[in-house]
N, C-alpha and C positions, 0 to 999 in steps of 0.2 A: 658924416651921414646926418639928416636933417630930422630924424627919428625923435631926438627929447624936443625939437623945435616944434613938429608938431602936435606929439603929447601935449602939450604946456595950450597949444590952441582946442584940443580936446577933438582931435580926427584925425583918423589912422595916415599913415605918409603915403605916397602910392607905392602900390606892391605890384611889382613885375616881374612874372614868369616866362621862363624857355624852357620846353619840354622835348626832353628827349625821350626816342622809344615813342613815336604822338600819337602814332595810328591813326586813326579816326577822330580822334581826341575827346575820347569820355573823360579822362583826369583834367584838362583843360576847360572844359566846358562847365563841369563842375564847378571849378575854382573860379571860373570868370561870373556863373551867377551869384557869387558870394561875393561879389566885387574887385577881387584882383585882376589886374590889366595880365593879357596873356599877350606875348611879344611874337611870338615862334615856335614849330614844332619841327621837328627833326627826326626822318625816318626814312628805312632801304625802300619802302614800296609806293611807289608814286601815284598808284593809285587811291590811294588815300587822302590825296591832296586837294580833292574837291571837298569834303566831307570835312574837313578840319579845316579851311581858309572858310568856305559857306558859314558853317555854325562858330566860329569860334572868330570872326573878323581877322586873323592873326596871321601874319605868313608861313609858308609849308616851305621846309628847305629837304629837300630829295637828295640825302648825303646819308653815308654810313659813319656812323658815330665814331668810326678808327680812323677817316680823315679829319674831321673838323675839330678846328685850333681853339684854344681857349679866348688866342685874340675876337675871332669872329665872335662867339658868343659873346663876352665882354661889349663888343660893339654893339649889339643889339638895346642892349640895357640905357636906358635913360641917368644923368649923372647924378640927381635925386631923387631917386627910387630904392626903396628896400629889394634886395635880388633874388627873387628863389630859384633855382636850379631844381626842375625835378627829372625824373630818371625812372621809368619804367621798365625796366629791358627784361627783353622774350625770359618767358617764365618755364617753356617747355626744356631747357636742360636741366632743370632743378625737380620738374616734377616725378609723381612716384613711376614713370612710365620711361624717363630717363638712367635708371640704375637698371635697366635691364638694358642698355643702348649705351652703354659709359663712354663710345668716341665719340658718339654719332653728332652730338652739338657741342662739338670741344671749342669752337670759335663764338659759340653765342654763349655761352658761362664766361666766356673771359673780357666780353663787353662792360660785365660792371668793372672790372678792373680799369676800363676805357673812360667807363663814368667817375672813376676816382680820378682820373687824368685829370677830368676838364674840372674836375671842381677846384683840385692844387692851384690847375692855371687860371682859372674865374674866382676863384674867389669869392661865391655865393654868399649874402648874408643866410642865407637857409635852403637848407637842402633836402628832397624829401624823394623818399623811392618805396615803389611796391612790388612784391613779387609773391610766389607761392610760400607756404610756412616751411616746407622742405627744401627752400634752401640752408633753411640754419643745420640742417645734420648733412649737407651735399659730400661726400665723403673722396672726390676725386681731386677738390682742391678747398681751403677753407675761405669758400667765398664773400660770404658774411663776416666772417672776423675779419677778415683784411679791410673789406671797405669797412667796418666801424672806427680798426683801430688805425686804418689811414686818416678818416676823418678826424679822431681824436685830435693824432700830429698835431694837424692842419687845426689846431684851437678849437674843436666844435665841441658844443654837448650835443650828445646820443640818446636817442630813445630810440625802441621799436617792440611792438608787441605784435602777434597774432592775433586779425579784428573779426568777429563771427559775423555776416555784413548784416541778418536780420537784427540785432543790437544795433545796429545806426538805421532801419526802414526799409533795406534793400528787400526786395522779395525774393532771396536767394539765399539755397546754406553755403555758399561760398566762403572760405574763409582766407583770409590773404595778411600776410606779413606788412607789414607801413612804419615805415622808419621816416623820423624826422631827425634833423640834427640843425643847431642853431649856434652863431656866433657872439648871439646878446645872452645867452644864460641858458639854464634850463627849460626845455622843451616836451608837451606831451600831446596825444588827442584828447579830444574833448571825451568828457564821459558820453558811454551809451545813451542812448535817444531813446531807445522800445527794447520793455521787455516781452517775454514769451508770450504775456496775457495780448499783448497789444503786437507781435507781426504782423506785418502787411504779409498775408497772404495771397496765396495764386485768384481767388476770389476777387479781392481786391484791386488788382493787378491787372487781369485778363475777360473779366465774368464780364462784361463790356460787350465785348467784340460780337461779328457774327459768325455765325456759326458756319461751318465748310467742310465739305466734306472730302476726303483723302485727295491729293490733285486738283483741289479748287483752287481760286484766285478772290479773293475778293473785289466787286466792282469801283469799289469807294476807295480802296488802300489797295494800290500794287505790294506792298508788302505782306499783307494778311495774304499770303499764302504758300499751301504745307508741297509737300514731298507726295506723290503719288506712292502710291502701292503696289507692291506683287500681290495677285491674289490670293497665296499661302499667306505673304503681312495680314493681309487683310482678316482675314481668317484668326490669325495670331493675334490682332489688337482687338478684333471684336469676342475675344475667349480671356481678355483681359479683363477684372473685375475692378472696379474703382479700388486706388490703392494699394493693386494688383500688381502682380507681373509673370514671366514667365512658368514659374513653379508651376502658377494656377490652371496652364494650360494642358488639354489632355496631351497621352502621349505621341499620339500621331502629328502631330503641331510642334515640337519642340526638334529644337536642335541636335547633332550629332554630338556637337562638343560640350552642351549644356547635360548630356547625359553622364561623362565624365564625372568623375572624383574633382580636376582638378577646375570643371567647366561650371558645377555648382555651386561657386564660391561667388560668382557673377550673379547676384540675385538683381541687380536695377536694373538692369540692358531689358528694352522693351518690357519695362515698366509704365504702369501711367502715376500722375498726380493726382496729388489730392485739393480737393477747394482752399480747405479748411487749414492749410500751411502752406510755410514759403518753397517755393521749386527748386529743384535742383542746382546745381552750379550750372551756369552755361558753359558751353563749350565752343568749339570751333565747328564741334558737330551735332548741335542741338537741333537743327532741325530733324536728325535721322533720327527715326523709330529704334532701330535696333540699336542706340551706341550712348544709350542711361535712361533714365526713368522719363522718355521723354513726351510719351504718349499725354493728348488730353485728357483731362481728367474723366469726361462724357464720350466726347465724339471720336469717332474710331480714326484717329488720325494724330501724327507726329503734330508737334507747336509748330506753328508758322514764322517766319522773320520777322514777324512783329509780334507776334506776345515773347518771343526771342529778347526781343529790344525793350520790350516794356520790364520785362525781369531783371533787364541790366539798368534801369531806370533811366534809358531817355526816352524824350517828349516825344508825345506823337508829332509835333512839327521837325523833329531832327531833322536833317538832309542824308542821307547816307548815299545816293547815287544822282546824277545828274537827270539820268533815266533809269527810275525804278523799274520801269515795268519788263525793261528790256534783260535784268541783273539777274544771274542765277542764284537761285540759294545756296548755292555753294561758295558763291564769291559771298556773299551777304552774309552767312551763319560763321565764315571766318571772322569777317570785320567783327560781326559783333561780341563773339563769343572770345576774341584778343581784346576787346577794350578792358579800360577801365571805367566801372560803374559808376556815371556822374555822377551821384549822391556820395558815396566813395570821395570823387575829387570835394565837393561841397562839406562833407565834414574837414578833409585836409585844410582845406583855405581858412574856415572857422577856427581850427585849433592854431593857425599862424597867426590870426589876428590878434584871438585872444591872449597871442604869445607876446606880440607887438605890444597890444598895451598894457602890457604887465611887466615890461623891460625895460 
């Protein structure tokens, strides 16, 4: 590997990625503005395959990660290139909504097990994967200890911590597990970027945009726009107080089940934001009013698929659809709310570099 060859000329070797798990490819996108060459992304839904070859130049391979051999990805790699292998895979059997469903994605927990396959048979110089923090306590099988301590085997050092994403600029309390592991030595993230004084808040973020009202569209961006309303929502989100939520509403307004013992434990659902901090986690169902604190912080209406996108931090030139205008928010609020936050991949790529030349 040409690695001290080009230390000694004083510039990084080229660093090439295949990502599995791509999506849309917010981790790829990331990584490729920080200068890593992105080769490939590899995912069940082939819809996604405009959205990740457009933005990210790279090829989309439309294969479930329990077929493809470690030969093929091996082929994809350049023969002097540093290799990273990264590894997303679906986070919803790990999450807290998962231990109340303990079969129900017994084939998609066992995909990292799939991702330790190809790393044995590839041979990555680095390897790096995200998922939610509750896989480290997944209690149906111990899926994090086996892939660290497969990786071990396999000669790698380990790292992985729980990343708060406002601490690297994301404008989201999102927090996500990011495991790196490396063949050349010891391996970390870079320190935090921003603290509390300085989050990029929903202000920051969204305060931009124009304004819309419940079922608009905006004429300039087919994405700026939100979820129509029933007009009991309607009713419900304009009895919402800034920073508000449903408690605040009177009682003829509220739900059957929020009346409950065990239904007022739910305090964010049809909640709104606030300017003045970062937005909730996205979700797959962020655009809906009723399903977390998703309400505008002013205007009586759920976020649109674009302050959606803007929270997960990509550009407003992204591509997400061939034809925006024609895309439901429903196909739209899933892409986005599955990606990885490209800022997210952008500190990943930074802390490999800074790995690379210090090894």
């Amino acid at each position: 590997m040409p690695i001290l060859q080009h230390k000694r000329r004083g510039r990084l070797p080229r660093i090439e990625v295949v990502d599995l798990f791509c999506g849309i490819g917010g981790l790829s996108y990331g990584m490729k503005q920080k200068g890593l060459e992105i080769i490939a992304g590899f995912d069940i839904d082939d819809t996604c395959k405009f959205a990740y070859e457009t933005n990210n130049n790279a090829r989309f391979f439309f294969e479930n990660v329990v077929n493809v051999t470690p030969d093929k990805i091996k082929s994809l790699y350049s023969k002097k290139s540093v290799r990273v292998l990264a590894g997303c895979a679906p986070c919803q059997p790990f999450s807290s909504y998962a231990f109340k469903n303990k079969n129900k994605d017994s084939e998609k927990y066992d995909l990292l097990y799939e991702f330790l396959r190809l790393v044995k048979g590839v041979k990555p110089d680095i390897v790096t994967m995200e998922n939610v923090p509750s896989i480290a306590a997944f209690k149906l099988k111990p899926v994090l200890k086996d892939f660290v301590d497969g990786l071990s085997k396999e000669g790698y050092f380990v790292k992985y911590k729980v990343v708060y994403c406002p601490d690297y600029g994301i404008p989201q309390t999102r927090k996500r597990l990011v495991l790196l592991a490396s063949k050349l030595g010891e391996i970390d993230l870079i320190p935090p970027t921003n603290k509390k004084e300085n989050y990029v808040t929903v202000l920051d973020t969204i305060g931009m945009l124009p304004e819309l009202k419940a079922g608009e569209s905006s004429v300039s961006d087919p994405l700026h726009r939100c979820s129509a309303l029933t007009e009991i929502n309607l009713k419900r989100v304009q009895a919402t107080p800034y920073g508000g939520g449903w408690k605040d509403w009177p009682i003829e307004l509220q739900l059957d089940c929020h009346k409950k013992e065990k239904g007022r434990s739910f305090g964010s659902v049809y909640g709104r934001m606030r300017w003045d901090r970062p937005a909730p986690t996205m979700t797959t169902q962020c655009t809906g009013l009723g399903n977390g604190r998703f309400a505008h912080p002013e205007q009586d209406r759920a976020i649109s698929a674009r302050e959606a996108a803007l929270f997960q931090t990509f550009p407003i030139g992204y591509k997400f659809f061939a034809d925006e205008e024609n895309v439901s928010l429903t196909k739209a609020s899933r892409y986005i709310g599955n990606a990885v936050p490209p800022v997210l991949g952008e500190v990943i790529a930074e802390s490999i570099k800074l790995h690379i030349r210090t090894h």
